[in-house]
GURO-485720 format. One record per residue: x, y, z of N, C-alpha, C, O in turn. Coordinates in steps of 0.05 Angstrom, whole numbers. Example, Ala and Ser with C-alpha at 12.3 -4.5 7.8 and 13.67 -1.06 7.14 Angstrom:
{rec {264,-114,156},{246,-90,156},{264,-66,156},{285,-66,169}},
{rec {257,-45,142},{273,-21,143},{258,1,157},{268,23,161}},
END
This chain:
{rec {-376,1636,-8},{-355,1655,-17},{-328,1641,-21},{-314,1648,-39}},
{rec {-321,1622,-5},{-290,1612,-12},{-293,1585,-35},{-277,1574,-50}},
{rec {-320,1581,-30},{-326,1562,-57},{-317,1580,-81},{-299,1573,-95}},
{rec {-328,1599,-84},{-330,1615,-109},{-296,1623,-107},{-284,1616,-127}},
{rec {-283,1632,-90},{-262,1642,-93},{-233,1612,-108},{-217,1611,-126}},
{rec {-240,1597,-87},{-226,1562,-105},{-233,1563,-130},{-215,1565,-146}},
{rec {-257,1562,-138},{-266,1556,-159},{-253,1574,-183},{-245,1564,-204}},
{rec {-252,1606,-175},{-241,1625,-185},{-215,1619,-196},{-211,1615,-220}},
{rec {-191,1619,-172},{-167,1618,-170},{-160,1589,-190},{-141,1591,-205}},
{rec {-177,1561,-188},{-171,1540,-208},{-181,1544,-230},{-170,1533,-249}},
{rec {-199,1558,-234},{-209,1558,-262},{-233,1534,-268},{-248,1535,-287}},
{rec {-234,1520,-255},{-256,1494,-256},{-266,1493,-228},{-258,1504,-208}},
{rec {-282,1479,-231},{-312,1471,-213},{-298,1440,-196},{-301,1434,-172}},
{rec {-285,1423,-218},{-283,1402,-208},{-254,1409,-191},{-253,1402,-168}},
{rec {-233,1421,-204},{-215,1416,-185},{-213,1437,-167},{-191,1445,-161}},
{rec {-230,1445,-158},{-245,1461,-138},{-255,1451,-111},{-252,1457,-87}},
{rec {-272,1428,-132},{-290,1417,-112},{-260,1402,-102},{-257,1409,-79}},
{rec {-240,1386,-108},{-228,1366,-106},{-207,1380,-81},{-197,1366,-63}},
{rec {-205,1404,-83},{-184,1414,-61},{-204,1421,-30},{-196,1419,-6}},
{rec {-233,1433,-41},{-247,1427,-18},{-258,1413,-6},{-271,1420,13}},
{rec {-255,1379,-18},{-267,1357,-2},{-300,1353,-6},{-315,1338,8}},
{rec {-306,1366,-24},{-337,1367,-37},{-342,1360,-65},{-324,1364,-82}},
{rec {-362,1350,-71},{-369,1338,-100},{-359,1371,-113},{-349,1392,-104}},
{rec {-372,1358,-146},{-371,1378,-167},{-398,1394,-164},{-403,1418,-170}},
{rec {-419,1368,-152},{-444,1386,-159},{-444,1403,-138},{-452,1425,-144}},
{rec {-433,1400,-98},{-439,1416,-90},{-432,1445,-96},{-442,1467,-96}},
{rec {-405,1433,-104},{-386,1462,-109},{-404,1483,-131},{-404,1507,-133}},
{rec {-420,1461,-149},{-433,1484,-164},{-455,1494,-155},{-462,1516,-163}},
{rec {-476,1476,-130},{-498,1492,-120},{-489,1516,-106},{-499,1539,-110}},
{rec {-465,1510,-88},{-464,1533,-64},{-451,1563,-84},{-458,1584,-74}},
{rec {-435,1564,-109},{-442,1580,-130},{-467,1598,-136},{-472,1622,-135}},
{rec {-479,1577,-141},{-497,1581,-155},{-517,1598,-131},{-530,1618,-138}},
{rec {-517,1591,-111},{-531,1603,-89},{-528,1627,-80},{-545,1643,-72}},
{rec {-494,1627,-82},{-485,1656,-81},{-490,1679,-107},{-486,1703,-103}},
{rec {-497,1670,-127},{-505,1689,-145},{-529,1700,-147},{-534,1724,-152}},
{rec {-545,1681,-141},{-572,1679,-130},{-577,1705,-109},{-590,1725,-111}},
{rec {-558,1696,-87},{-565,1717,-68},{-558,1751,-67},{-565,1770,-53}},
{rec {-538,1747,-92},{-524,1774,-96},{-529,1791,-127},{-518,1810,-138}},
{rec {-557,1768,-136},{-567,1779,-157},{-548,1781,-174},{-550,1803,-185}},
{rec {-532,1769,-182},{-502,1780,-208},{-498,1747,-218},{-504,1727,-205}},
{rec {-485,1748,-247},{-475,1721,-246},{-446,1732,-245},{-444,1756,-247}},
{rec {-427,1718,-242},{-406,1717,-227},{-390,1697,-254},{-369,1709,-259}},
{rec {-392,1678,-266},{-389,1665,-281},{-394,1653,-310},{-409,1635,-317}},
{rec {-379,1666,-322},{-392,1659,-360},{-391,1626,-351},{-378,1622,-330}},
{rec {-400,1609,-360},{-400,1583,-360},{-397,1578,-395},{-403,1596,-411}},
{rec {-388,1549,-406},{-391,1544,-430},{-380,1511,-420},{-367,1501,-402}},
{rec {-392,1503,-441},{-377,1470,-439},{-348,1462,-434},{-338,1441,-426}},
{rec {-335,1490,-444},{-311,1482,-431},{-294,1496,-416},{-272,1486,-415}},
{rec {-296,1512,-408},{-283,1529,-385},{-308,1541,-377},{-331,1538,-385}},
{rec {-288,1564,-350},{-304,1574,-331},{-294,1609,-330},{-270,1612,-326}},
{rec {-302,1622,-331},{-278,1645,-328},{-304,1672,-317},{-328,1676,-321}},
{rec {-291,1680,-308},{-291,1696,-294},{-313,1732,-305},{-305,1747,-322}},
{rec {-341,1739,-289},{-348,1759,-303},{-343,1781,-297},{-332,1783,-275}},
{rec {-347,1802,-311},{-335,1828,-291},{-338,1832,-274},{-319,1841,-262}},
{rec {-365,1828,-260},{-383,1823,-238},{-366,1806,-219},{-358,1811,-196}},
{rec {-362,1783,-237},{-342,1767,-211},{-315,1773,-205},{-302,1766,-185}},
{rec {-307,1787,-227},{-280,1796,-228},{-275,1810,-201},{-257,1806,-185}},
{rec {-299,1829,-199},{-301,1856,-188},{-303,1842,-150},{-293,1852,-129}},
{rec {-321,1816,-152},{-327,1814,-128},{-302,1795,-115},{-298,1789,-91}},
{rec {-289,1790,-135},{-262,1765,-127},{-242,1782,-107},{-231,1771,-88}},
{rec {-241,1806,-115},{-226,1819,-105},{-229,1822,-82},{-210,1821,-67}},
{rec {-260,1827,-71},{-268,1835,-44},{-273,1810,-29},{-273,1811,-4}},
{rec {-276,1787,-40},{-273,1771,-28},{-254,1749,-15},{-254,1733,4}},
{rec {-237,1756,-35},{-206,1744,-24},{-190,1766,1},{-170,1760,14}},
{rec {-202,1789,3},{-196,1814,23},{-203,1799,49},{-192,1796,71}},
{rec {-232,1788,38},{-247,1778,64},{-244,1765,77},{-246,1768,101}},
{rec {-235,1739,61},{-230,1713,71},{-201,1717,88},{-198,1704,108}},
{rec {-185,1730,80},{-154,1731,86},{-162,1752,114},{-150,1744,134}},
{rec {-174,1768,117},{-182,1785,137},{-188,1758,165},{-176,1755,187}},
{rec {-211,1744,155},{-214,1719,174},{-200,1698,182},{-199,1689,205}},
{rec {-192,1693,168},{-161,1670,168},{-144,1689,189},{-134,1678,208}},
{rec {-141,1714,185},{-127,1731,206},{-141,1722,242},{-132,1713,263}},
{rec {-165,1731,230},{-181,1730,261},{-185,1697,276},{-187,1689,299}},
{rec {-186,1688,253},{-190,1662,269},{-157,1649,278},{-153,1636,299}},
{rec {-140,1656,261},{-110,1654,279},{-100,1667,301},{-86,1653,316}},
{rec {-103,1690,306},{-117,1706,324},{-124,1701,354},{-112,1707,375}},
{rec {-155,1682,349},{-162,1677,360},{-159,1648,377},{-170,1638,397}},
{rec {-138,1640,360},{-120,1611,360},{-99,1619,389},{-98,1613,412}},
{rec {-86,1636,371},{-59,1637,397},{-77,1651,423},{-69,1643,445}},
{rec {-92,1666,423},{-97,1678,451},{-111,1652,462},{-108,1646,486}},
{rec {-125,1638,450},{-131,1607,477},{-103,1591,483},{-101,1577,503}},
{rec {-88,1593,469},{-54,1584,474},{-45,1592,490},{-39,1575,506}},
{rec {-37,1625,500},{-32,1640,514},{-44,1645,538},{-65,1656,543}},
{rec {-31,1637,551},{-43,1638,588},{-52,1668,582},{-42,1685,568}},
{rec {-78,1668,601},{-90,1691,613},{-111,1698,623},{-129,1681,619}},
{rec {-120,1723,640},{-137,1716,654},{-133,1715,687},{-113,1722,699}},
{rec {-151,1707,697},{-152,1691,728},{-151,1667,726},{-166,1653,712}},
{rec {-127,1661,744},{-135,1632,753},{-130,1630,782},{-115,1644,795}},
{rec {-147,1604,790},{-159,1605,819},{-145,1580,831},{-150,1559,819}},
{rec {-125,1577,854},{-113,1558,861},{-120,1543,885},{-123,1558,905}},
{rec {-124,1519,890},{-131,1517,911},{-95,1495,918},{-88,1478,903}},
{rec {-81,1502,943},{-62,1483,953},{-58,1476,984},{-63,1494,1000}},
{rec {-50,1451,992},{-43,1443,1028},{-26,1477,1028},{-16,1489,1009}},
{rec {-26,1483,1047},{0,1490,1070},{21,1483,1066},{32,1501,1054}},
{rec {33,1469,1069},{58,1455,1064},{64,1467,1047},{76,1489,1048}},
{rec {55,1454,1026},{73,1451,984},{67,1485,994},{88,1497,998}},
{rec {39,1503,1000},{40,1537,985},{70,1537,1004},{90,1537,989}},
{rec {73,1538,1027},{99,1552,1047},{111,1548,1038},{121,1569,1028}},
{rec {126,1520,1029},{162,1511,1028},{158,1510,996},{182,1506,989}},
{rec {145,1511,976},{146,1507,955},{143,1534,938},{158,1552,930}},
{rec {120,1530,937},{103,1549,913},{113,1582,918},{123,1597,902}},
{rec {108,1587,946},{119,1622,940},{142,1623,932},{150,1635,913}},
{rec {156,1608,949},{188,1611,930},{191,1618,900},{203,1636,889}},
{rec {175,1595,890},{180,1595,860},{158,1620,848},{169,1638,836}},
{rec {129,1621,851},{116,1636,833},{130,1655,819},{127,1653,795}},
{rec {151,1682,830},{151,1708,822},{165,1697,798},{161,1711,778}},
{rec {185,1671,792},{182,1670,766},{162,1656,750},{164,1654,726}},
{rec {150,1650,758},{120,1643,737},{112,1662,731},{116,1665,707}},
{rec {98,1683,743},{86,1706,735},{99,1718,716},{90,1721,694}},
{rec {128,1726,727},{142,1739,704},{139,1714,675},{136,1725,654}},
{rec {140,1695,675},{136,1689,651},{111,1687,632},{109,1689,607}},
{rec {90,1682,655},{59,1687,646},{54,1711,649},{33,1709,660}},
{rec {59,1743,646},{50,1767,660},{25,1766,654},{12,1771,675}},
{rec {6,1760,629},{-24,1759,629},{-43,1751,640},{-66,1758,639}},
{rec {-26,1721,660},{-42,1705,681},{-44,1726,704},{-33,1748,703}},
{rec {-54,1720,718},{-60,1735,749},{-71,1706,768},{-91,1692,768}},
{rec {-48,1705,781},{-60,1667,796},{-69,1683,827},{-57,1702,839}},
{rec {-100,1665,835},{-106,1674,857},{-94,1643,878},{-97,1620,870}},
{rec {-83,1650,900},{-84,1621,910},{-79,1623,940},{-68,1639,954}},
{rec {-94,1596,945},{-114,1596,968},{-101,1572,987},{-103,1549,979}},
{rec {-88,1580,1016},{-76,1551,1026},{-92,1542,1043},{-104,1556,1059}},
{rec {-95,1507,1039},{-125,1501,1060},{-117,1476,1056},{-111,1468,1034}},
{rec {-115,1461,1076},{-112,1431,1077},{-134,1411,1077},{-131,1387,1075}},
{rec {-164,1427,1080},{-184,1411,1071},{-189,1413,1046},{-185,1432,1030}},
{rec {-199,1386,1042},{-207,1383,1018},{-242,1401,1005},{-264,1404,1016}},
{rec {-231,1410,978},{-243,1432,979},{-264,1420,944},{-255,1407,925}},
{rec {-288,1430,946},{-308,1426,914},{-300,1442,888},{-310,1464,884}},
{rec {-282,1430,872},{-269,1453,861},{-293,1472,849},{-293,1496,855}},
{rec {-307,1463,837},{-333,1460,826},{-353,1490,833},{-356,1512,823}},
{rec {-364,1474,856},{-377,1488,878},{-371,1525,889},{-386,1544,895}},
{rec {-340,1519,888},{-321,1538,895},{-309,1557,872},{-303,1580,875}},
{rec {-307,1541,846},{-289,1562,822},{-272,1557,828},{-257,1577,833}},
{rec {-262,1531,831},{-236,1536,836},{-217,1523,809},{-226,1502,800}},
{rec {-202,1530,800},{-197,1523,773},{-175,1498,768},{-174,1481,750}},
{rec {-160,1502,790},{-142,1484,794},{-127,1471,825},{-123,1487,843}},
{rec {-121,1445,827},{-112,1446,864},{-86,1419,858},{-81,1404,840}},
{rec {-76,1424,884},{-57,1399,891},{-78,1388,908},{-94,1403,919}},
{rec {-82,1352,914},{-94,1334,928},{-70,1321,939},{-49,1323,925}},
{rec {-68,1309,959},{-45,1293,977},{-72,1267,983},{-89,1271,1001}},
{rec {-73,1244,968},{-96,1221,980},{-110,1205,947},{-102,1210,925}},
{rec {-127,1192,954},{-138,1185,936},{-166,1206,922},{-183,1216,936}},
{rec {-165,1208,893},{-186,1230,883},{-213,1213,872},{-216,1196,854}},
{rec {-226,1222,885},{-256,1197,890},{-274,1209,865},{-284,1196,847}},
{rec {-276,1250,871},{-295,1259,850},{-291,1253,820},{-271,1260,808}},
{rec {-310,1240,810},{-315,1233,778},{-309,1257,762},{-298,1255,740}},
{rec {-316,1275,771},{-319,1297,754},{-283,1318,741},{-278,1330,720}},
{rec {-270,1313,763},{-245,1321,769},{-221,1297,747},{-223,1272,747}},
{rec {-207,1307,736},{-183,1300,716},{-154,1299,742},{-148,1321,751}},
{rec {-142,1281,750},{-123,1274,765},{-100,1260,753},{-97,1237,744}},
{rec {-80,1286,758},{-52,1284,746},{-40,1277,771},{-31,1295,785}},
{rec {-38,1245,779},{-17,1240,797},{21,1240,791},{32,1230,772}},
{rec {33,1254,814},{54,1269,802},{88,1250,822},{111,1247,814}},
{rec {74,1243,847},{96,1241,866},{85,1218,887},{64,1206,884}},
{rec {94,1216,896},{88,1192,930},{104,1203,951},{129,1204,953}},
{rec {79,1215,970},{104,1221,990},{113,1199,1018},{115,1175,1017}},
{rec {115,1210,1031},{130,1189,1058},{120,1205,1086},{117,1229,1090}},
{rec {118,1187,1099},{113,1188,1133},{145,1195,1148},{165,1184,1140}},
{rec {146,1208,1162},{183,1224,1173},{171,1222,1207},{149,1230,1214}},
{rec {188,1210,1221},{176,1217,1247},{205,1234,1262},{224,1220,1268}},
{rec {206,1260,1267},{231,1273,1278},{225,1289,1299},{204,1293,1312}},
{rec {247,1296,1301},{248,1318,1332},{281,1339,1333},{302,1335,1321}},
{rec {275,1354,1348},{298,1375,1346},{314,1360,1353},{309,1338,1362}},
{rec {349,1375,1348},{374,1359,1352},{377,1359,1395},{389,1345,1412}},
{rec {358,1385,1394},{364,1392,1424},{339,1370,1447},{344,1364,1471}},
{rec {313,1362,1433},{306,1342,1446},{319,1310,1443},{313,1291,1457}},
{rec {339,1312,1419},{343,1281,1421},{364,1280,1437},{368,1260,1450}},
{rec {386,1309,1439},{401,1304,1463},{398,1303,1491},{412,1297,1510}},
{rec {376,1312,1488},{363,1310,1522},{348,1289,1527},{344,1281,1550}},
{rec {339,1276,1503},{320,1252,1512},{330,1228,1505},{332,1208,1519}},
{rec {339,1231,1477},{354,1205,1466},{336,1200,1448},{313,1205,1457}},
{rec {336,1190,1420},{326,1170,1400},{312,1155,1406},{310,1152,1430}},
{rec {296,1139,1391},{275,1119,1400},{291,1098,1370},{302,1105,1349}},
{rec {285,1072,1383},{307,1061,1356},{285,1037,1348},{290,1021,1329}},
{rec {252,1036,1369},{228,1021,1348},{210,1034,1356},{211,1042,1379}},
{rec {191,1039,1340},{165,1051,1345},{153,1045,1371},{138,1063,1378}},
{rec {155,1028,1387},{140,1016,1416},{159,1029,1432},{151,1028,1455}},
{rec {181,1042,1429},{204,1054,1450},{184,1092,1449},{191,1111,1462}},
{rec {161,1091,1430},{150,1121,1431},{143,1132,1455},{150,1153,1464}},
{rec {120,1108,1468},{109,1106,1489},{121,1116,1521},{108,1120,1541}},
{rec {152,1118,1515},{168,1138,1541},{180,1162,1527},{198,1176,1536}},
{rec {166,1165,1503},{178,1195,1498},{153,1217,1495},{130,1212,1488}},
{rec {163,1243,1501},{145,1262,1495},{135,1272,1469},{153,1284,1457}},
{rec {116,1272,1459},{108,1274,1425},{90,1289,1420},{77,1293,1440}},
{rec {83,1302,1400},{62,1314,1388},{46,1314,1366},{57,1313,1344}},
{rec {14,1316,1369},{2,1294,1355},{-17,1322,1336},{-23,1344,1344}},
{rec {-21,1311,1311},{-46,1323,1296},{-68,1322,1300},{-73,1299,1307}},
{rec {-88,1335,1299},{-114,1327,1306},{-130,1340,1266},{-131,1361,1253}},
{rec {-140,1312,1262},{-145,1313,1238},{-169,1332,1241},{-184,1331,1261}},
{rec {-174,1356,1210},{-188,1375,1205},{-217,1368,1213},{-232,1378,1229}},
{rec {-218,1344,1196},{-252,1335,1187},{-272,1323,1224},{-294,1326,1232}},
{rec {-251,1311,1233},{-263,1300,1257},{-251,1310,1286},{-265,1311,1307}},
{rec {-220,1319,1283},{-221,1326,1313},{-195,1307,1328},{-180,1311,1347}},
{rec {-199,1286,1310},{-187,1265,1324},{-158,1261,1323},{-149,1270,1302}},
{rec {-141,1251,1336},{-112,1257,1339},{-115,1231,1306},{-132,1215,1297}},
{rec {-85,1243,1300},{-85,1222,1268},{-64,1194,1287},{-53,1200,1308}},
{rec {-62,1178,1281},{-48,1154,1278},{-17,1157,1274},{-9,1174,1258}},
{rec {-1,1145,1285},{19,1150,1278},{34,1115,1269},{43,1096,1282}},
{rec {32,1121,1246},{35,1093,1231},{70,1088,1225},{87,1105,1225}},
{rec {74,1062,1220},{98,1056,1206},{105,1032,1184},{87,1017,1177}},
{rec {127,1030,1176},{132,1008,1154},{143,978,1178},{162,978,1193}},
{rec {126,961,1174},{145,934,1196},{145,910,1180},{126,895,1179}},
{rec {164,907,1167},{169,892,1139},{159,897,1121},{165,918,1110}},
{rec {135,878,1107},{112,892,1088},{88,900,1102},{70,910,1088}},
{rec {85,897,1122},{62,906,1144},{65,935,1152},{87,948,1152}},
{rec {35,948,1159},{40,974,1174},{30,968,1200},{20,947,1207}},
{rec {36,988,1215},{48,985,1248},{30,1009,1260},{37,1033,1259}},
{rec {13,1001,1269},{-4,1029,1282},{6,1021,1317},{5,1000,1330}},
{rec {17,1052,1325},{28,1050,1351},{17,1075,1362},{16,1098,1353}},
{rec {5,1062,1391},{-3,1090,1400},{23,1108,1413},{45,1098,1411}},
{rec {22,1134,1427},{38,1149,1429},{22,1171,1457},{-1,1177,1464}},
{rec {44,1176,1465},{40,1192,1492},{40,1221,1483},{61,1233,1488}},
{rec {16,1239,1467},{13,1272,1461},{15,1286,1483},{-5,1286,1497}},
{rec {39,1302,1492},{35,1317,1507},{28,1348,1486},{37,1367,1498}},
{rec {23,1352,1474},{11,1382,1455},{-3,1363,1426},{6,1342,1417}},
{rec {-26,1378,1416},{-42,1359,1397},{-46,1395,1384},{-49,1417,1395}},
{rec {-45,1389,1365},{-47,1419,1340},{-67,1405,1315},{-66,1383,1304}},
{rec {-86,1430,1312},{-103,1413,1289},{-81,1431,1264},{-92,1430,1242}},
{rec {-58,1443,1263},{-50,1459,1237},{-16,1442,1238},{2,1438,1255}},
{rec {-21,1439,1215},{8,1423,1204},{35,1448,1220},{53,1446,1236}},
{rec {26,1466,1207},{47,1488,1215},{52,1486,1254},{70,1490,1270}},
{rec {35,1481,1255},{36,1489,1287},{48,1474,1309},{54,1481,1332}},
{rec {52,1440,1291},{62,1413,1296},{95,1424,1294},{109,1432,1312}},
{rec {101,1420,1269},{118,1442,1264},{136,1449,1279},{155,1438,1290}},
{rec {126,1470,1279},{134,1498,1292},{143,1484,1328},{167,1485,1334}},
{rec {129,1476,1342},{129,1455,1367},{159,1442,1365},{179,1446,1378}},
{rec {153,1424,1340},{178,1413,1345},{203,1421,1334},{225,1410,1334}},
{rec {196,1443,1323},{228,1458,1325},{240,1474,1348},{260,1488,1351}},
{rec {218,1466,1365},{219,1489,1387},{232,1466,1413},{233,1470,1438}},
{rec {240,1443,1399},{245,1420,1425},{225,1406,1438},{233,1391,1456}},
{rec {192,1407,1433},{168,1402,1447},{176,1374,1454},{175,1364,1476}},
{rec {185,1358,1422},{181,1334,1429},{185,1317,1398},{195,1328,1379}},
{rec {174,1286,1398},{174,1281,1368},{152,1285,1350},{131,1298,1356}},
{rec {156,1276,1333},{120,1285,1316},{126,1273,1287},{147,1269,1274}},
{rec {108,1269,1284},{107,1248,1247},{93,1273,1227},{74,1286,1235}},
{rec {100,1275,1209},{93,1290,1192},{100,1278,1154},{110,1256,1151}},
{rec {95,1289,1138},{86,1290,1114},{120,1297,1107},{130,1318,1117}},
{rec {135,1282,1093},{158,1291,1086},{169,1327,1072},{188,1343,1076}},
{rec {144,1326,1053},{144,1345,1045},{142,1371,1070},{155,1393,1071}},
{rec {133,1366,1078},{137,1383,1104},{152,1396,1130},{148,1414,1146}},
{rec {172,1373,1121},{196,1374,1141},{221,1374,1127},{243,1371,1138}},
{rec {218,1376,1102},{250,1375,1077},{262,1388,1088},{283,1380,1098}},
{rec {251,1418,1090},{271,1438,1097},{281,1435,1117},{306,1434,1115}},
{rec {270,1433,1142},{287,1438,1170},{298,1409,1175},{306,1403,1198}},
{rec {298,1388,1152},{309,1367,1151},{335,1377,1149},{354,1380,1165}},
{rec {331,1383,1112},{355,1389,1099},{374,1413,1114},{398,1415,1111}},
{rec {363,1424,1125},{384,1443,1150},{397,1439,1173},{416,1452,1182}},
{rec {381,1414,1186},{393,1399,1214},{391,1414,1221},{411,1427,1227}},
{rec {356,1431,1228},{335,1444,1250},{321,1422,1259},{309,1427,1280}},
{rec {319,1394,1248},{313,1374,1257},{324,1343,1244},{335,1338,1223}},
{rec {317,1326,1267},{333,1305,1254},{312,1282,1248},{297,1280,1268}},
{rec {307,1267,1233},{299,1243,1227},{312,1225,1246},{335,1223,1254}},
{rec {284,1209,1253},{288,1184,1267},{274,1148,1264},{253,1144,1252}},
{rec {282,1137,1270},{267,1114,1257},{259,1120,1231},{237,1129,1223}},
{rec {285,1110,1216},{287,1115,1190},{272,1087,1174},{257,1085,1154}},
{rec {286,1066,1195},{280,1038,1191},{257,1028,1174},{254,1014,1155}},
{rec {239,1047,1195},{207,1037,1200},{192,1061,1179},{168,1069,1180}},
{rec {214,1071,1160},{191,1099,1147},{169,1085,1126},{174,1068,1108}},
{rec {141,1097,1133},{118,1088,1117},{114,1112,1091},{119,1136,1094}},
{rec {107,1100,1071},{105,1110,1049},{80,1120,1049},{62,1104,1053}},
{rec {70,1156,1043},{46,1162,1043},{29,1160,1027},{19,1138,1021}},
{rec {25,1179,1019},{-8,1179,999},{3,1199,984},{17,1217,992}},
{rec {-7,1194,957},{-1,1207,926},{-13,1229,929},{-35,1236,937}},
{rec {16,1245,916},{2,1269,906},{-8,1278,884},{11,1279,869}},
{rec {-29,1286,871},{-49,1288,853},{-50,1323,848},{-54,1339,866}},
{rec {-47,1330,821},{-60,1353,803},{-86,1347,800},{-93,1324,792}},
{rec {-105,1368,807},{-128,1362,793},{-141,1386,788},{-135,1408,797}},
{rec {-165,1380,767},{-175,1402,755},{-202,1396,737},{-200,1376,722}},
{rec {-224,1410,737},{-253,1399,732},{-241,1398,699},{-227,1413,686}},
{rec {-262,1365,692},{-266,1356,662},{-265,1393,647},{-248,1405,634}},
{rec {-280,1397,652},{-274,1425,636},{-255,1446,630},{-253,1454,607}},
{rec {-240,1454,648},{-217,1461,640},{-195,1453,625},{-175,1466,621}},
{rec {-200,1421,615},{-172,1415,607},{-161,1427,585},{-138,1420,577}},
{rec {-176,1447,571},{-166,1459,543},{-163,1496,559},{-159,1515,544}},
{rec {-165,1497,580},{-142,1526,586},{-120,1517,589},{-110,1496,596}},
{rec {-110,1545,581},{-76,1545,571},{-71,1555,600},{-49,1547,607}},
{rec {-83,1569,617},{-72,1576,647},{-66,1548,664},{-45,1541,675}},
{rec {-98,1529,662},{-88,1506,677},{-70,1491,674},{-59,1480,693}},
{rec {-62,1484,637},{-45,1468,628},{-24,1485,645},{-25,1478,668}},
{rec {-6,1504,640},{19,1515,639},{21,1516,676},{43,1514,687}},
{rec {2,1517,690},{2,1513,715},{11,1491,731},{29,1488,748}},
{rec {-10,1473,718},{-1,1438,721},{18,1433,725},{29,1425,745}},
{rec {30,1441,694},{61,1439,690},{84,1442,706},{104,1429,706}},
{rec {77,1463,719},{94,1485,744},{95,1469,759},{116,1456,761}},
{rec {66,1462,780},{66,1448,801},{85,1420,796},{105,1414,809}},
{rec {76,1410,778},{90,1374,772},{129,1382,780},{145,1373,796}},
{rec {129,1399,765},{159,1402,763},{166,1406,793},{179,1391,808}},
{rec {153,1435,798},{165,1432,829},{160,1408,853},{177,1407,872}},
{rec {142,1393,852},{139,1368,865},{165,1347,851},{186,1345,863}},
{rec {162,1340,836},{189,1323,815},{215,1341,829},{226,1330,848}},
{rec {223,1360,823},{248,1364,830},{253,1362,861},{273,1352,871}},
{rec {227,1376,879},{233,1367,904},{232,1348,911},{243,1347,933}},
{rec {221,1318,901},{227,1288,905},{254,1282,898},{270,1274,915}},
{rec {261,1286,876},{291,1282,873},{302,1293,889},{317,1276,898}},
{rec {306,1315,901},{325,1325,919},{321,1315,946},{338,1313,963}},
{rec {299,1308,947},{300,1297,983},{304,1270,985},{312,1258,1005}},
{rec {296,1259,956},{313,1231,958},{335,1225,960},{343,1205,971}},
{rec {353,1244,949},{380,1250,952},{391,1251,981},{407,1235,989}},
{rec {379,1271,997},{386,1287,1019},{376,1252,1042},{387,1244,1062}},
{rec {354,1241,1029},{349,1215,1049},{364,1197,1047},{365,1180,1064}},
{rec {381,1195,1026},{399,1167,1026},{427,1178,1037},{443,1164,1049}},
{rec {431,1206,1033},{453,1213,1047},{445,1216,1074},{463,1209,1089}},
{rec {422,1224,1088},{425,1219,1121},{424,1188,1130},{431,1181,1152}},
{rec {413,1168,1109},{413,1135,1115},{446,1129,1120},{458,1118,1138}},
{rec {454,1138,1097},{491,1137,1102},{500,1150,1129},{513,1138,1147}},
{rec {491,1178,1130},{512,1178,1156},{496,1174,1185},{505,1181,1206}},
{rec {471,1161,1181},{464,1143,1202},{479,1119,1206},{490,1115,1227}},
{rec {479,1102,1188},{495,1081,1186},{530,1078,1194},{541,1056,1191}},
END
C-alpha cells in the first residue's frame, strides 16, 4: 500500500522506487501484487507515464487515510516508551533510602506522576532478576554478568563519636590508641562476624583490632549508639554526613581516612531501554554527585578547623 501510494503521489515507478530504497522492479511487483489481491488495476500503464485509474483514484484516497492514521499510532506508540510509566521496583542500602532518597522522591513523583516507584531498603545484596527487581544502588564490586553497572561515586571509611564521648574520653590521634577506647562494632549481614575496622597508613591499609563493647548487625543501630555517646564506630561516610554536617558527631582520625568501595547503579541487560529505569538512574546519580560534592566540601572545611 505505501508502495502504491509513492508511486501515486510521483507519478513514476522509478522515482518511487528511488525514495523508498527499492529497485524499479520491486516497486513494480509489490504493485502489482496489490492489484492482484484487490482484484482492480489501480494503474493505466503506457510507455510513458503512469497515472492513475479510477479504481486507484478511488483507493488513493483510503489509503493515504490509512497510512497517516498509522504514522499516528506508531508515533504514539513512540512517546509512551519515552514517557516513564508504570511500576518500578527499587531495590536500595538503608543509608542512601534514610538520608537521601525520601527526602528527595515527592519531587520525582510529582514530575513522573505515571511512574509509581516501589522501593525496598535492604543492605543485602539482593538477585535483581530472581526478585523483579528493576532497578538498585550497589555499594562494592558488581560480579553478576547479567546486570549493566553505572558506577557513580567512591565513598570513604569515617571513624566518629559524639561531641559528649570525646569530652569524656578524649580523641584517639592513631588507630592503635583504639584499643583504650570504648567502640562499636558491625556485625556483617552475610556471616555474623564483627566487620574490620580498617584505615589509610600512607599507601598501605591498616587493619586494627578494637575493644566492641555493643556489636549491631543494622547500620542504623551503630548509629543511633553513637549518637547516644556509646562510644566510637567507623561507618560508611554516606552515613554519617548528616549528624556530621550538624556536629551530632565529630570525625576523628581524619589522618588515617580509608577510601571505600564504589557506588554502582545497576539494572538487568534488559531494562536498559525503559524510560522508568533510565529517568531513575538519572535521579539516583545526581543525588549521590551532589551529596559527594557537598560532603567534600563540609570535609575539607572540618580538615581546616581541625588544623
Amino acid at each position: 500500500m505505501a508502495t502504491f501510494v509513492r508511486v501515486a503521489e510521483r507519478g513514476s515507478f522509478t522515482r518511487a522506487a528511488d525514495d523508498l530504497g527499492i529497485s524499479r522492479a520491486q516497486a513494480s511487483q509489490q504493485v502489482a501484487a496489490l492489484e492482484k489481491r484487490l482484484g482492480v488495476r489501480l494503474f493505466d500503464r503506457t510507455t510513458r507515464k503512469v497515472a492513475l485509474s479510477n479504481d486507484g483514484a478511488e483507493y488513493l484516497e483510503r489509503a493515504q487515510r490509512i497510512l497517516a492514521d498509522l504514522a499516528q499510532a506508531d508515533e504514539t506508540m513512540a512517546r509512551t516508551r519515552e514517557r516513564p510509566h508504570g511500576r518500578l521496583r527499587v531495590d536500595v542500602p538503608v543509608a542512601f533510602g534514610q538520608h537521601l532518597l525520601i527526602p528527595a522522591l515527592p519531587a520525582f513523583t510529582q514530575r513522573y506522576p505515571e511512574l509509581s516507584v516501589e522501593v525496598r531498603f535492604n543492605d543485602r545484596v539482593v538477585d535483581l532478576l530472581a526478585e523483579k527487581v528493576d532497578i538498585a544502588l550497589r555499594f562494592g564490586p558488581v560480579r553478576d554478568g547479567r546486570l549493566i553497572a553505572r558506577r557513580v561515586c567512591v565513598t570513604r571509611w569515617v571513624t566518629c563519636a559524639s561531641p559528649a564521648y570525646i569530652v569524656a574520653r578524649g580523641a584517639p590521634r592513631t588507630p592503635a590508641d583504639l584499643v583504650a577506647h570504648r567502640c562499636i562494632g558491625h556485625l556483617a549481614i552475610d556471616s555474623g562476624r564483627l566487620r574490620e575496622w580498617r584505615f589509610r597508613d600512607g599507601k598501605a591499609t591498616l587493619k586494627q583490632r578494637v575493644n566492641c563493647v555493643l556489636a549491631f548487625d543494622s547500620a542504623e543501630a551503630v548509629l543511633a549508639s553513637g549518637l547516644s555517646g556509646a562510644g566510637l564506630f567507623q561507618t560508611n561516610h554516606l552515613h554519617a554526613a548528616k549528624a556530621l554536617s550538624s556536629g551530632a558527631l565529630q570525625q576523628v582520625l581524619t589522618d588515617y581516612e580509608l577510601e571505600g568501595t564504589a557506588a554502582s547503579i545497576v539494572y538487568p541487560g534488559s531494562a536498559r531501554h525503559s524510560a522508568g529505569v533510565r529517568v531513575f538512574a538519572d535521579f539516583m546519580a545526581r543525588l549521590l554527585t551532589e551529596f559527594a560534592e557537598r560532603d567534600e566540601k563540609l570535609a575539607a572545611q572540618r580538615r581546616r578547623g581541625g588544623s
